[in-house]
PABA-858367 format. One record per residue (C-alpha): x, y, z; residue number from 1. Coordinates in Angstrom, 3 decimals, padded with zeros to 6 digits. Layout:
% residues N
<rec <X Y Z> NUM> ...
This chain:
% residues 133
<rec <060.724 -016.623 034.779> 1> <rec <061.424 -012.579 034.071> 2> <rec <059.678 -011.493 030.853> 3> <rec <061.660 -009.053 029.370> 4> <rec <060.309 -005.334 028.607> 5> <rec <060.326 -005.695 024.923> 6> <rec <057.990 -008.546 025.334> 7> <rec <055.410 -006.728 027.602> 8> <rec <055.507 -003.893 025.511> 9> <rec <055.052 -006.405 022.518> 10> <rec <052.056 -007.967 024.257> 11> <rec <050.512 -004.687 025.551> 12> <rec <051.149 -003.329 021.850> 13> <rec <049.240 -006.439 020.673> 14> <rec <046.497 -006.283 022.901> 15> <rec <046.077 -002.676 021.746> 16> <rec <045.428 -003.713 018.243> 17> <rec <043.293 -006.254 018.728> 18> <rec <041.544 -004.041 021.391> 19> <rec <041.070 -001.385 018.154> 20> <rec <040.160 -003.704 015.659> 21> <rec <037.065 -005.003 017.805> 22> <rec <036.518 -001.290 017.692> 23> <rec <036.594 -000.143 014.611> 24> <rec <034.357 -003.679 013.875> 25> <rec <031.765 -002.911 016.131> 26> <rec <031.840 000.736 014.806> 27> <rec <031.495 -000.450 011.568> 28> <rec <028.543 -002.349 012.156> 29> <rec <027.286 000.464 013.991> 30> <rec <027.424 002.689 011.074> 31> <rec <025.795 -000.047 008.611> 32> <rec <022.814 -000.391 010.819> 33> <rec <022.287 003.064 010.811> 34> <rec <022.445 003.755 007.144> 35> <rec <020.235 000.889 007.010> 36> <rec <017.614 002.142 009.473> 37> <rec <018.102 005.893 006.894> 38> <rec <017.781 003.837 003.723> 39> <rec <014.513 003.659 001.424> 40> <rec <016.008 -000.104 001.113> 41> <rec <014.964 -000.998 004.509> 42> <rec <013.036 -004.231 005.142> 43> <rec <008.971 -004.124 005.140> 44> <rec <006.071 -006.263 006.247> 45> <rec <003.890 -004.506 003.847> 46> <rec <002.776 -006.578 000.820> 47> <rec <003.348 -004.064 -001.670> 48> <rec <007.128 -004.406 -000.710> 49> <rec <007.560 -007.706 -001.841> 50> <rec <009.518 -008.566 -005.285> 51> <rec <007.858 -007.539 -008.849> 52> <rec <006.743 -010.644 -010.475> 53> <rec <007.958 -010.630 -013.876> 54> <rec <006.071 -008.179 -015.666> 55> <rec <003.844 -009.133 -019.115> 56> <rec <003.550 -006.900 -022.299> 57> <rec <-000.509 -006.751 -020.706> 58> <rec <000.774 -005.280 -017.601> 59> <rec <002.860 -003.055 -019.481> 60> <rec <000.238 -002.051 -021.257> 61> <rec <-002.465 -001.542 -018.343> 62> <rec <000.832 000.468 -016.244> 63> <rec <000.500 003.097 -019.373> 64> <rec <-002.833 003.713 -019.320> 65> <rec <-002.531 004.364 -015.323> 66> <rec <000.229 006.857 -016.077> 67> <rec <-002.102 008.251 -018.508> 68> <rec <-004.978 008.634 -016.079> 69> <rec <-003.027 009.763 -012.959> 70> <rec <000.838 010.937 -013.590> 71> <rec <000.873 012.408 -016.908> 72> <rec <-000.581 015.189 -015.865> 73> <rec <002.762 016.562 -013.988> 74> <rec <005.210 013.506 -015.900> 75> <rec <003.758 014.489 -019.552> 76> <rec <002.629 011.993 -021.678> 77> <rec <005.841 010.482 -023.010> 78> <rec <007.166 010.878 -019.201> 79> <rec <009.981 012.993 -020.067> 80> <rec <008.766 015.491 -017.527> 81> <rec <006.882 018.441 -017.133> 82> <rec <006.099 019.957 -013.713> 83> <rec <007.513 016.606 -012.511> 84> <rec <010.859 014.755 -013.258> 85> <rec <011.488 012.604 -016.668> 86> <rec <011.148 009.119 -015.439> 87> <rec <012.917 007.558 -018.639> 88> <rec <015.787 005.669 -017.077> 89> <rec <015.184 005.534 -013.850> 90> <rec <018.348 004.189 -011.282> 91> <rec <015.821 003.150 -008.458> 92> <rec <014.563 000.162 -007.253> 93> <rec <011.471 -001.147 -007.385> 94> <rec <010.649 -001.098 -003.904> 95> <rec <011.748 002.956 -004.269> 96> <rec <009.093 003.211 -006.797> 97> <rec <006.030 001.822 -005.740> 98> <rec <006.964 003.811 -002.281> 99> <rec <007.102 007.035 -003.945> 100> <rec <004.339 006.082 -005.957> 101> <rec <002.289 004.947 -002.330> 102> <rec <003.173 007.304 -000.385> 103> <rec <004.339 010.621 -002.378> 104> <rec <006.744 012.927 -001.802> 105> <rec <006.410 015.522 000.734> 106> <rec <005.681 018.994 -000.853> 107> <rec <006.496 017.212 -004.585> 108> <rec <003.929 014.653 -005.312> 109> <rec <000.814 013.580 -003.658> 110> <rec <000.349 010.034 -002.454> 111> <rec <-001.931 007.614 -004.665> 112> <rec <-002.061 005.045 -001.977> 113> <rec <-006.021 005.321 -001.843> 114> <rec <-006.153 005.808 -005.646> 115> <rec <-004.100 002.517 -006.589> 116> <rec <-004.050 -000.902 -004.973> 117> <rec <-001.040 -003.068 -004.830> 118> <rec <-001.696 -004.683 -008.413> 119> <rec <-002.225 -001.257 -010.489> 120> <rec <001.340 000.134 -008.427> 121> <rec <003.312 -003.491 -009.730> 122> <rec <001.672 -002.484 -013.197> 123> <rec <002.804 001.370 -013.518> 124> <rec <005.969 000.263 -012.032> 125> <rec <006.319 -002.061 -015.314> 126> <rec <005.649 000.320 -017.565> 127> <rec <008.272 002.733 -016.073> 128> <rec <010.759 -000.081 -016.487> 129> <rec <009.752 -000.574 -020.114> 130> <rec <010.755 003.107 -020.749> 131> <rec <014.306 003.013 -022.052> 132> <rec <016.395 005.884 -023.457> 133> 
């Protein structure tokens, strides 16, 4: 049987494409693991990583009178900012939170990670939540 030219160079041409598209799939998945590996979102062991429970008017409560004691001080008192940034509205997660809030920011904000346990973090985390517009 003689295949004719237009079907080898309509198999090659398919083999090409499929040969790209496990390409650009791989690359893809590639990229996704390294954005992942860059991201603040990236999976933890640590306990203080796991989700919020729902948070309670008392822990509400108990978060402000953390941020009084320890972040108003560079937040201001109504945490619209002062030498820090306003943290009304924040478009973070929670896991972003209680990091910054663990382990600081570099050259910005010092860590509290031997200042607050787990609890009092999940606690000033609600009472950023509860500040709205």
């Amino acid at each position: 049987m003689i295949i004719s030219t237009e079907v080898k160079a309509l198999r090659a041409a398919l083999l090409m494409m499929l040969l790209a598209m496990g390409g650009v799939s791989v690359l893809g998945q590639v990229l996704r693991e390294r954005a992942r590996m860059g991201s603040h979102e990236q999976p933890s062991t640590e306990s203080w990583f796991s989700p919020a429970p729902i948070a309670t008017p008392l822990d509400v409560a108990a978060g402000r009178k953390l941020f009084l004691q320890s972040c108003a001080s560079c937040h201001a008192p109504d945490a619209h900012g002062d030498e820090g940034p306003d943290l009304h509205d924040l478009e973070i997660s929670d896991r972003r939170i209680a990091n910054v809030i663990k382990k600081g920011i570099k050259g910005e904000m010092p860590s509290f990670s031997r200042k607050l346990n787990d609890a009092q973090i999940a606690q000033l985390r609600a009472y950023l939540r509860s500040l709205g517009s």
